[in-house]
SENUDO-681508 format. One record per residue (C-alpha): x, z, y; residue in one letter; chain. Coordinates in steps of 0.05 Angstrom, whole numbers. Each point is the difference from the previous one (the first is absolute). Example, Ala and Ser with C-alpha at 12.3 -4.5 7.8 and 13.67 -1.06 7.14 Angstrom:
<sites>
x: 246 | z: 156 | y: -90 | res: a | chain: A
x: 27 | z: -13 | y: 69 | res: s | chain: A
</sites>
This chain:
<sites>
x: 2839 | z: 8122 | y: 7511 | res: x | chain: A
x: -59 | z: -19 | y: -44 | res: x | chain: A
x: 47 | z: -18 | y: -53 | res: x | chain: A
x: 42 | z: 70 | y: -10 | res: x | chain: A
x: -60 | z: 40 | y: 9 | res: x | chain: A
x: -28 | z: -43 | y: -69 | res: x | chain: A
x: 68 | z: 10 | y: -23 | res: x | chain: A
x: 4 | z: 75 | y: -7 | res: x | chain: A
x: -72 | z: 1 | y: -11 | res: x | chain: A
x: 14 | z: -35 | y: -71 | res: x | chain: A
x: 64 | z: 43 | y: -3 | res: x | chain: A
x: -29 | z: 63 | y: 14 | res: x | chain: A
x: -65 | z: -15 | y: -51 | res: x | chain: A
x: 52 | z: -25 | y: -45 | res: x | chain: A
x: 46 | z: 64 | y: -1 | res: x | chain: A
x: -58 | z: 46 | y: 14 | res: x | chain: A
x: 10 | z: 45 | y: -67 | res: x | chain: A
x: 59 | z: 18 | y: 28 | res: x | chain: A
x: -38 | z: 48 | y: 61 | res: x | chain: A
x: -49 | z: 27 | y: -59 | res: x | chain: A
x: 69 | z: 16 | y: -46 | res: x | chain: A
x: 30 | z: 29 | y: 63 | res: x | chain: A
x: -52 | z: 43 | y: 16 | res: x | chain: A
x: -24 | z: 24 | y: -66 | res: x | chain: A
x: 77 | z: 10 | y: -17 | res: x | chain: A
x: -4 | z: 46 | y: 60 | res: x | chain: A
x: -56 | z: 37 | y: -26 | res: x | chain: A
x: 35 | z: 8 | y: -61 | res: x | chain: A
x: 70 | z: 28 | y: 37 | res: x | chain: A
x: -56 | z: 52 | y: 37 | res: x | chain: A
x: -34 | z: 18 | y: -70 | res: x | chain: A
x: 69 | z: 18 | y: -35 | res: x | chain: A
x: 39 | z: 25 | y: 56 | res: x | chain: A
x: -43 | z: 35 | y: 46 | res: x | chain: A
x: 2 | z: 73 | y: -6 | res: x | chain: A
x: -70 | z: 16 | y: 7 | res: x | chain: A
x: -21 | z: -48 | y: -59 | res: x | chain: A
x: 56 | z: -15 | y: -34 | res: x | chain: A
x: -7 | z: 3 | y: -87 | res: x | chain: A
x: 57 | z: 57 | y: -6 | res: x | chain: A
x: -59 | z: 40 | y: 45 | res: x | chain: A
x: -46 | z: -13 | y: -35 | res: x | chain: A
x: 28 | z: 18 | y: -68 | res: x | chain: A
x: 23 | z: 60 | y: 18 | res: x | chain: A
x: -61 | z: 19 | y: 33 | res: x | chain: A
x: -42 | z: -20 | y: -68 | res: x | chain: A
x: 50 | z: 41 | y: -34 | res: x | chain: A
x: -17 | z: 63 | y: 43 | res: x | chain: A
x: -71 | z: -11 | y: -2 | res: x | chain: A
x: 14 | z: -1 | y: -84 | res: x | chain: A
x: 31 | z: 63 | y: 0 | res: x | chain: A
x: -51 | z: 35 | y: 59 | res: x | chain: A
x: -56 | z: -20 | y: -47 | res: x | chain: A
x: 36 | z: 31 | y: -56 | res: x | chain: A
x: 14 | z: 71 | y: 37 | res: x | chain: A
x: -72 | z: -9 | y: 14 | res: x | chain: A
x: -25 | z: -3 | y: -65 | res: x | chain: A
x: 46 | z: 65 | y: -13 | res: x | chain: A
x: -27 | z: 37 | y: 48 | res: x | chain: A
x: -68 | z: -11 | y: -17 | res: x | chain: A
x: 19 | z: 18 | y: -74 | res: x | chain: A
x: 27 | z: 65 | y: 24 | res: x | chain: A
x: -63 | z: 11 | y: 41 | res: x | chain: A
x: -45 | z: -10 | y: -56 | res: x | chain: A
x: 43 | z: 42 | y: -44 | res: x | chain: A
x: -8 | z: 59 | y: 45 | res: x | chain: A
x: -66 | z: -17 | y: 24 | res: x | chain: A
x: -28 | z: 8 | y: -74 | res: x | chain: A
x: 46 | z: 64 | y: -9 | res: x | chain: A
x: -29 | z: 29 | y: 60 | res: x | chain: A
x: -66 | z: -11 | y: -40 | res: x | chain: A
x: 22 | z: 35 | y: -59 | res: x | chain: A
x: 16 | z: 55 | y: 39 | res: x | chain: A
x: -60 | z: 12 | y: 35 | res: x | chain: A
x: -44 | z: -14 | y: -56 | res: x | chain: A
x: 36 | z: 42 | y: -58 | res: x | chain: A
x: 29 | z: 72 | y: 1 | res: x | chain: A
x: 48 | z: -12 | y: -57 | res: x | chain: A
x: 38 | z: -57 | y: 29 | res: x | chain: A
x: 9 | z: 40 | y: 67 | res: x | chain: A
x: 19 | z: 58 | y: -46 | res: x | chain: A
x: 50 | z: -47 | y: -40 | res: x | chain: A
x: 31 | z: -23 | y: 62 | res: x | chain: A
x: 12 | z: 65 | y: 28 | res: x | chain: A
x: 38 | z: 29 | y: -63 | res: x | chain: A
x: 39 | z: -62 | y: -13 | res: x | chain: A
x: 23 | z: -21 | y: 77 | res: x | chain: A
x: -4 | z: 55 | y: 36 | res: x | chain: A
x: 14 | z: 58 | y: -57 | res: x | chain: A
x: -59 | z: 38 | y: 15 | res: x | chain: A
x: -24 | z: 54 | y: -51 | res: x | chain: A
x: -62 | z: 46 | y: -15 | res: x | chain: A
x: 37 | z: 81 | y: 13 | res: x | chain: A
x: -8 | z: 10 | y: -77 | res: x | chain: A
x: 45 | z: -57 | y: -17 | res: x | chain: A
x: 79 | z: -16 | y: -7 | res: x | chain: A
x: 33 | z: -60 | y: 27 | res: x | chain: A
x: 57 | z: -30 | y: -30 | res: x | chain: A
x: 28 | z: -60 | y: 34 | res: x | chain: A
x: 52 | z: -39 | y: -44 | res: x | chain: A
x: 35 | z: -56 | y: 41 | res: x | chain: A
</sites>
């Protein structure tokens, strides 16, 4: 009994790389394939995050835009008198409007 217990002892320590391939061949099969962690995942999800930083910035463009023209408008007659000609197509009752399209 002594003698096949040394036996696959010295097998086993011989062939031993073969459990660590095994297993870290299985951790490789769970890194690539698994759903929850698998690469295609996680470029796609890098690629969303990309483009949600990107609206981001937008929006905060935008904000700043109308953040500073809300400025102007509070602070100075003739831009709020500017706007309301040109977008809205105010006028004083002494004047004529012609809009040409």
């Amino acid at each position: 009994m002594s003698r096949k217990i040394k036996k696959w002892n010295f097998w086993l320590r011989r062939r031993s790389h073969l459990a660590l391939l095994l297993i870290g061949g299985m951790i490789l099969l769970m890194l690539f394939l698994n759903d929850d962690v698998s690469w295609k995942n996680n470029i796609r999800y890098q690629e969303e995050i990309k483009s949600l930083q990107e609206e981001i910035k937008a929006c905060e463009d935008s904000a700043d835009y109308y953040r500073n023209r809300r400025e102007q408008l509070l602070t100075g007659t003739e831009d709020l008198e500017k706007i309301a000609r040109e977008q809205y197509r105010m006028q004083k009752s002494t004047e004529d409007v012609y809009v040409i399209k």
